[in-house]
C-alpha positions in Angstrom: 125.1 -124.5 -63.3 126.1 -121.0 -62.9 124.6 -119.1 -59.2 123.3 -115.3 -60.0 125.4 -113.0 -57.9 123.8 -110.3 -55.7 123.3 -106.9 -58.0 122.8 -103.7 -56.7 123.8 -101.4 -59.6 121.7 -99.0 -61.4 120.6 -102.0 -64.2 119.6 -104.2 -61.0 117.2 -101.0 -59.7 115.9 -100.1 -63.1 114.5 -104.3 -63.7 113.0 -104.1 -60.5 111.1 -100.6 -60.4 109.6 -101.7 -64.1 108.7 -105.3 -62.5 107.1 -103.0 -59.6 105.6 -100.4 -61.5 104.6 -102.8 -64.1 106.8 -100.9 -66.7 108.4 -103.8 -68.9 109.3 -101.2 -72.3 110.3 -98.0 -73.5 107.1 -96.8 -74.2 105.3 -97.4 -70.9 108.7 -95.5 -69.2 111.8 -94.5 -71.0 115.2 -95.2 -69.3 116.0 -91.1 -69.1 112.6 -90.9 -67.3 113.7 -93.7 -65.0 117.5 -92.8 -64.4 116.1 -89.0 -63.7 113.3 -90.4 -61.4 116.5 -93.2 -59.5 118.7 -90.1 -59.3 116.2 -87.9 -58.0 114.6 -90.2 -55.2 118.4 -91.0 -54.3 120.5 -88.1 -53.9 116.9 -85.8 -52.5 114.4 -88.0 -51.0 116.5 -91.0 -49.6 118.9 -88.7 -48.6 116.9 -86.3 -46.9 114.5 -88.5 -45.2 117.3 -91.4 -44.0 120.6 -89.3 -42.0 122.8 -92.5 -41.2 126.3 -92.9 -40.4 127.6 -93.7 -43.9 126.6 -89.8 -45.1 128.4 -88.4 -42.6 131.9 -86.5 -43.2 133.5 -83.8 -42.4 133.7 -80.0 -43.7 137.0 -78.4 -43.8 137.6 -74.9 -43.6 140.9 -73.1 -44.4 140.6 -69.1 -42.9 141.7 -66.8 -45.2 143.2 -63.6 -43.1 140.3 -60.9 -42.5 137.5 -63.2 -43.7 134.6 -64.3 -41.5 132.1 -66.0 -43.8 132.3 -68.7 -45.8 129.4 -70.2 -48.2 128.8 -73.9 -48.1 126.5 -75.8 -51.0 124.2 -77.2 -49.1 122.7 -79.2 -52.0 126.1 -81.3 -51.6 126.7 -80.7 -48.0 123.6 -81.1 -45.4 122.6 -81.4 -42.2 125.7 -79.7 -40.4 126.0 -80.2 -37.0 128.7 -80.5 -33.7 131.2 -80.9 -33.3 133.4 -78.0 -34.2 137.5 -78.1 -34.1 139.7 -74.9 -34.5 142.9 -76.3 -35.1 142.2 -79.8 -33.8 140.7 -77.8 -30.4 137.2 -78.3 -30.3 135.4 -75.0 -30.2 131.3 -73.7 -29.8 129.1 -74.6 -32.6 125.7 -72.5 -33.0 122.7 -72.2 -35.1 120.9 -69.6 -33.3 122.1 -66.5 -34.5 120.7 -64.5 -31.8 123.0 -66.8 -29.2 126.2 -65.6 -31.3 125.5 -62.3 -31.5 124.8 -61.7 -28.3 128.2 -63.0 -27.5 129.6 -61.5 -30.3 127.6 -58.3 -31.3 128.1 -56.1 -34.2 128.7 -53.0 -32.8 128.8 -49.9 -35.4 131.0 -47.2 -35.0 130.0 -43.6 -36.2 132.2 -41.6 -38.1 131.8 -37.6 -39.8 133.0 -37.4 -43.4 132.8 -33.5 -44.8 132.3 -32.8 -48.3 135.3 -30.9 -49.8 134.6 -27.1 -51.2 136.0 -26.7 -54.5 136.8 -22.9 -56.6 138.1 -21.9 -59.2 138.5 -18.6 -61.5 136.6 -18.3 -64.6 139.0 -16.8 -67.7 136.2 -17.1 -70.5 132.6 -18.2 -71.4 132.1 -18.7 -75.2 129.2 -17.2 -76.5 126.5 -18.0 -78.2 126.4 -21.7 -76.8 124.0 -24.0 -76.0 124.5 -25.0 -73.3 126.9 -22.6 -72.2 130.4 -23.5 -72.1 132.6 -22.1 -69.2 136.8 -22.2 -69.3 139.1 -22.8 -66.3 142.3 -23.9 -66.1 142.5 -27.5 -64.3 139.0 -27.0 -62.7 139.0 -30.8 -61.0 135.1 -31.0 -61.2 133.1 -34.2 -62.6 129.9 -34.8 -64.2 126.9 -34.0 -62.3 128.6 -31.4 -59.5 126.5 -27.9 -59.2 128.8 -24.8 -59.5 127.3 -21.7 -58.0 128.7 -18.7 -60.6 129.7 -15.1 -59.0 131.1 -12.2 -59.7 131.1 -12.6 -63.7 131.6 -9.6 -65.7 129.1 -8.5 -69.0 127.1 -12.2 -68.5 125.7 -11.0 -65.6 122.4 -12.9 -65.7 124.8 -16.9 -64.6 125.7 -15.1 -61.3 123.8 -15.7 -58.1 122.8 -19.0 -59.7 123.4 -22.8 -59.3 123.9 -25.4 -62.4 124.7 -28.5 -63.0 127.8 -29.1 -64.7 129.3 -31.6 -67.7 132.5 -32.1 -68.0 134.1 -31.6 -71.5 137.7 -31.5 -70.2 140.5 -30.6 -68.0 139.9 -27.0 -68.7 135.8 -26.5 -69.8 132.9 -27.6 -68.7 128.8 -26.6 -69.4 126.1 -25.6 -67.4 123.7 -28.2 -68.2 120.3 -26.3 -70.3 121.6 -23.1 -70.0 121.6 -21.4 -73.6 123.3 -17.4 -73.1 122.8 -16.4 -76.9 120.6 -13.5 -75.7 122.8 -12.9 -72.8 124.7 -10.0 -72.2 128.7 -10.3 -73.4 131.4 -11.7 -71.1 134.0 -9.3 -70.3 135.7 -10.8 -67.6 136.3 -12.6 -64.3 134.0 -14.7 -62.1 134.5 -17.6 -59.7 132.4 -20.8 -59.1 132.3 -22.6 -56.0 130.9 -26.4 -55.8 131.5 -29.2 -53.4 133.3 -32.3 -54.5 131.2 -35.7 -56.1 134.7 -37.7 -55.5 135.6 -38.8 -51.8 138.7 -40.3 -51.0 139.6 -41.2 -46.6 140.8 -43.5 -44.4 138.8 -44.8 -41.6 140.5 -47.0 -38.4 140.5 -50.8 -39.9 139.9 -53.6 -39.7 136.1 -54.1 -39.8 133.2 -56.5 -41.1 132.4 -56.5 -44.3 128.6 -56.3 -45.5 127.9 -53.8 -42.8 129.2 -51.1 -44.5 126.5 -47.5 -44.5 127.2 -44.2 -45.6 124.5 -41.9 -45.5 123.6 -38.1 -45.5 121.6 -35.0 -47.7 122.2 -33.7 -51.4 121.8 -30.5 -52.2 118.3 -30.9 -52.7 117.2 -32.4 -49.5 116.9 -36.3 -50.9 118.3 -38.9 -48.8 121.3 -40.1 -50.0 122.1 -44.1 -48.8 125.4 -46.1 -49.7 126.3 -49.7 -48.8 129.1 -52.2 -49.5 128.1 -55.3 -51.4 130.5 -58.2 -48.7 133.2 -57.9 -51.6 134.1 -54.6 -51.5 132.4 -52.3 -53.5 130.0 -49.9 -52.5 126.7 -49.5 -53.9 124.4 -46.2 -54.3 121.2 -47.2 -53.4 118.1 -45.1 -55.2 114.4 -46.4 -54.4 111.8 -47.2 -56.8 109.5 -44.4 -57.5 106.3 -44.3 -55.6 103.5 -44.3 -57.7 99.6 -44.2 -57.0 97.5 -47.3 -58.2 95.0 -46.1 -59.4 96.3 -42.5 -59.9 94.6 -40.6 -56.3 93.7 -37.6 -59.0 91.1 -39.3 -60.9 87.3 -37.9 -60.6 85.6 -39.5 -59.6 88.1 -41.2 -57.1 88.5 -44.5 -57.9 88.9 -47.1 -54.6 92.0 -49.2 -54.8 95.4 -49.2 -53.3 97.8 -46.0 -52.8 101.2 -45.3 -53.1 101.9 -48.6 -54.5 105.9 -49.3 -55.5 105.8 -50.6 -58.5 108.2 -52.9 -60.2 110.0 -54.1 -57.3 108.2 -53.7 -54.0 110.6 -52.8 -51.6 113.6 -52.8 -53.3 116.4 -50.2 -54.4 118.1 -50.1 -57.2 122.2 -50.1 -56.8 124.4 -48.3 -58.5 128.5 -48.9 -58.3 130.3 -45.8 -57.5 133.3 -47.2 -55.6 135.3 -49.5 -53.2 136.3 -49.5 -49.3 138.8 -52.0 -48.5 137.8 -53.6 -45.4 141.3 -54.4 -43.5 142.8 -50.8 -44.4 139.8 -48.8 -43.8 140.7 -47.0 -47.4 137.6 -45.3 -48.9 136.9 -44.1 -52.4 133.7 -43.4 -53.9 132.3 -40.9 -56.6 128.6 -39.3 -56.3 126.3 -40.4 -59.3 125.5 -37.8 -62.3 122.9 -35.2 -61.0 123.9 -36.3 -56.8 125.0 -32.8 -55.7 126.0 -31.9 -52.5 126.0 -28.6 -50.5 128.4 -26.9 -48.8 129.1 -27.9 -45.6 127.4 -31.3 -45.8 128.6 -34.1 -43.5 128.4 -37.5 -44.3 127.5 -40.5 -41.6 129.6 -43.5 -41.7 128.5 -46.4 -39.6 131.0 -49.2 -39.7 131.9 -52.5 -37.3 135.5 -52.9 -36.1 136.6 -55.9 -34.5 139.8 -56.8 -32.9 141.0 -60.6 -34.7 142.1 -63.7 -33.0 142.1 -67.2 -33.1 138.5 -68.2 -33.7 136.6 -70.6 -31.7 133.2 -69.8 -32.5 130.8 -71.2 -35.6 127.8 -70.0 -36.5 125.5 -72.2 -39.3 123.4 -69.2 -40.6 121.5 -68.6 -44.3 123.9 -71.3 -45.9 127.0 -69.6 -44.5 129.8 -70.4 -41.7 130.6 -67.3 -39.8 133.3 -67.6 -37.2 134.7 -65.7 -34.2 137.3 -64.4 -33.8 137.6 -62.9 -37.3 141.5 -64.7 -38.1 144.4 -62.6 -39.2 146.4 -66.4 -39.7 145.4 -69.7 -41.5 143.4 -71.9 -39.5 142.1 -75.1 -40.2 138.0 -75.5 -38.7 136.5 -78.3 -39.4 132.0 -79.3 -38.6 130.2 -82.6 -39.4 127.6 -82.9 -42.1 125.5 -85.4 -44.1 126.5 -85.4 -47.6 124.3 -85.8 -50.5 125.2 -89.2 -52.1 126.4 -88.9 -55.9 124.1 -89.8 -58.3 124.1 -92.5 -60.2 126.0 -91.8 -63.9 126.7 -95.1 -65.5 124.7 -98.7 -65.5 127.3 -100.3 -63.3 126.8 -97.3 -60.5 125.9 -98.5 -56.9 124.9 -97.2 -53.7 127.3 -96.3 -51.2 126.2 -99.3 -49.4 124.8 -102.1 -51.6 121.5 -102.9 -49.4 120.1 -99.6 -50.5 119.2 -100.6 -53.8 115.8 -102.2 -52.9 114.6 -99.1 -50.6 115.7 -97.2 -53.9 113.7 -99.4 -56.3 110.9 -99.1 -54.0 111.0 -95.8 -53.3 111.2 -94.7 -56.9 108.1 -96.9 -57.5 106.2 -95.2 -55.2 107.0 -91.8 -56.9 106.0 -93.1 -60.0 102.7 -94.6 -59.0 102.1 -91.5 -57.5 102.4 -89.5 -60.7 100.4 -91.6 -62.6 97.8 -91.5 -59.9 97.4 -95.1 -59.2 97.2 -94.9 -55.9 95.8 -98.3 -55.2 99.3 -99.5 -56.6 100.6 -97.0 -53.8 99.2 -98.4 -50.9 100.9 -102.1 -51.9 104.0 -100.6 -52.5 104.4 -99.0 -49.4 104.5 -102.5 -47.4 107.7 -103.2 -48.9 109.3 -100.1 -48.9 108.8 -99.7 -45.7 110.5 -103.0 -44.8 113.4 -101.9 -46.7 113.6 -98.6 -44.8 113.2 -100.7 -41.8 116.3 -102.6 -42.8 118.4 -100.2 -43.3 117.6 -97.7 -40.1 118.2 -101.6 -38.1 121.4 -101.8 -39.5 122.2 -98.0 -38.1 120.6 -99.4 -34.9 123.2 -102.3 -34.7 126.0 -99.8 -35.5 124.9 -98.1 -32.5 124.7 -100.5 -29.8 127.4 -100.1 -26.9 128.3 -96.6 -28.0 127.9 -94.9 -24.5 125.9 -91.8 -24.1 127.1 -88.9 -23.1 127.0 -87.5 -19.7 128.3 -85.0 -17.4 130.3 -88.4 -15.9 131.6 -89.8 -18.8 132.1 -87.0 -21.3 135.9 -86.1 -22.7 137.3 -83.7 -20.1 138.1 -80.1 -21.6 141.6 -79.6 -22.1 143.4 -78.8 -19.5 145.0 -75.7 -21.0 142.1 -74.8 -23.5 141.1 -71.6 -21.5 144.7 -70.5 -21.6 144.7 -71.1 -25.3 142.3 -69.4 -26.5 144.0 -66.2 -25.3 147.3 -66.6 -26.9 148.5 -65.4 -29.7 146.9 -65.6 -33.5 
């Protein structure tokens, strides 16, 4: 007679969580309800809930030159932990941000940017138009600049006065809403004077990226607040209108809650209006339509410089690996972690190791029980799933026994030259 064999593939789990669930056909639970309930329980709860020694591996990082963060999927990769090794050296490994900082703060740096005055000579206005149309040669304004007009001749009643401009091109542009069909003639002449919406400048590189803020005044007194996005762009960053719920007018007054931000509480809406590269300190940005500025105004740059190196420090922070030193070369870092086992995708699919697949069939029956509220059914399955889990924790015991723990007596002496090599060069 022929012996059974020992079967721990996805067909073995699925006959024994419908013989423990009491599930024998399709219609008491279909096999895409029972390979999406196996795959669940073992690549989330199994492997959440049980950290052993055959889901551990390493994650590898390769620097790129300038870059100091780099994302990790934690749905794949989990629990990451020490040690740390910068090219095979091991480093400091941290996940308390407040520890790294304080060794390696993010100090900003404050720098003055001026807006630049613009003029030019007016040779004609056309008239009638609405809205008025103004010619001069090569004028070099954009959209949404305010000209103040002076000196014109005949069309007397433009100058003293601000306007917002649009461009129509190289040579014209209109003073937004400004119709001069019962103005006076232009005869000739006039200036305008506005301060420039474009901004091009270099600041002292390199520095962090995401910590980018450029802030000042328009013309009109409204803050004005510019970040980078991480990737290089910069954003202009308007808040959402603050608007009374219920309106504090009514009459009677009606109780509720004031000055309410609708929409999106607490958030701003960005805008791109240009890029800052982060390694050559090269700014250029243009002011949204209707963002004036007036003469003289100063912008306030804050920005974080930092001197690069060969890194030796990790942070594990908001799913992200951020090192110190910021590199300028290739290096290779490398962390442990727990990864998430790969589910299941065809009938002849087994666990990594094959002694899992009766903590899986249990577990999953448990889940199931549990959504069909049998709870009595719960309570008997749990006697045997928790001998499986027993199991397989005993085996991690086993693996275990005669590793030495780790003291101040018996640890790995630092190398002997580490402290020396840190220092050198990148």
């Amino acid at each position: 007679m022929t012996i059974a064999q020992a079967d721990s593939t996805l067909i073995a789990i699925r006959k024994k969580v419908r013989r423990l669930t009491n599930s024998p056909g399709q219609s008491s639970l279909t096999d895409d309800d029972l390979d999406r309930a196996i795959n669940n329980f073992y690549s989330q709860d199994f492997a959440y809930a049980i950290k052993i020694d055959q889901m551990r591996s390493v994650y590898e990082i390769l620097t790129r030159p300038y870059v100091d963060r780099y994302p990790i999927d934690v749905n794949y990769y989990q629990g990451v932990r020490a040690p740390a090794y910068f090219d095979g050296i091991q480093g400091s490994f941290f996940k308390d941000r407040v520890q790294f900082f304080n060794l390696w703060p993010k100090i900003p740096t404050k720098f003055q940017q001026g807006a630049t005055t613009l003029t030019g000579s007016i040779t004609g206005i056309a008239q009638p138009t609405n809205p008025t149309e103004i010619t001069s040669t090569a004028h070099g304004l954009t959209t949404g600049a305010v000209v103040t007009i002076s000196s014109v001749g005949g069309m007397t009643q433009l100058n003293g006065n601000s306007y917002q401009i649009t461009v129509i091109d190289a040579n014209t542009f209109s003073l937004d809403g400004i119709d001069n069909t019962a103005y006076g003639a232009y005869t000739s002449g006039g200036t305008w004077t506005a301060t420039s919406q474009s901004f091009s400048f270099t600041l002292p590189g390199p520095f962090l990226s995401n910590e980018v803020t450029i802030g000042g005044v328009d013309a009109f007194g409204n803050a004005i607040t510019i970040r980078d996005n991480g990737s290089g762009l910069l954003y202009y960053l308007l808040p959402n209108a603050q608007t009374s719920t219920p309106p504090q007018d009514s009459n009677p007054a009606i109780p509720g809650m004031y000055n309410t931000n609708l929409g999106n509480p607490g958030l701003q809406n960005p805008t791109v209006i240009g890029t800052v590269d982060y390694v050559t300190g090269a700014f250029s940005y243009l002011l949204p339509f209707g963002v004036s500025l007036a003469g003289g105004t100063q912008f306030t740059i804050w920005v974080s410089q930092y001197q690069t190196g060969r890194p030796y420090n990790l942070l594990f922070w908001n799913n992200e690996l951020t090192i110190r030193p910021v590199p300028k070369l290739t290096h290779k870092i490398t962390v442990e972690v727990y990864q998430t086992p790969v589910q299941f995708m065809s009938t002849t699919s087994h666990p990594i190791i094959d002694q899992w697949w009766q903590v899986i069939s249990y577990g999953v029956s448990l889940e199931i029980q549990r959504e069909r509220n049998d709870f009595d059914s719960v309570q008997q399955l749990m006697e045997g799933f928790k001998r499986q889990e027993a199991l397989v924790l005993e085996r991690q015991g086993v693996e275990e026994i005669g590793q030495p723990n780790f003291t101040i007596f018996n640890s790995t002496l630092p190398n002997p030259y580490l402290n020396n090599y840190w220092g050198m060069s990148q």
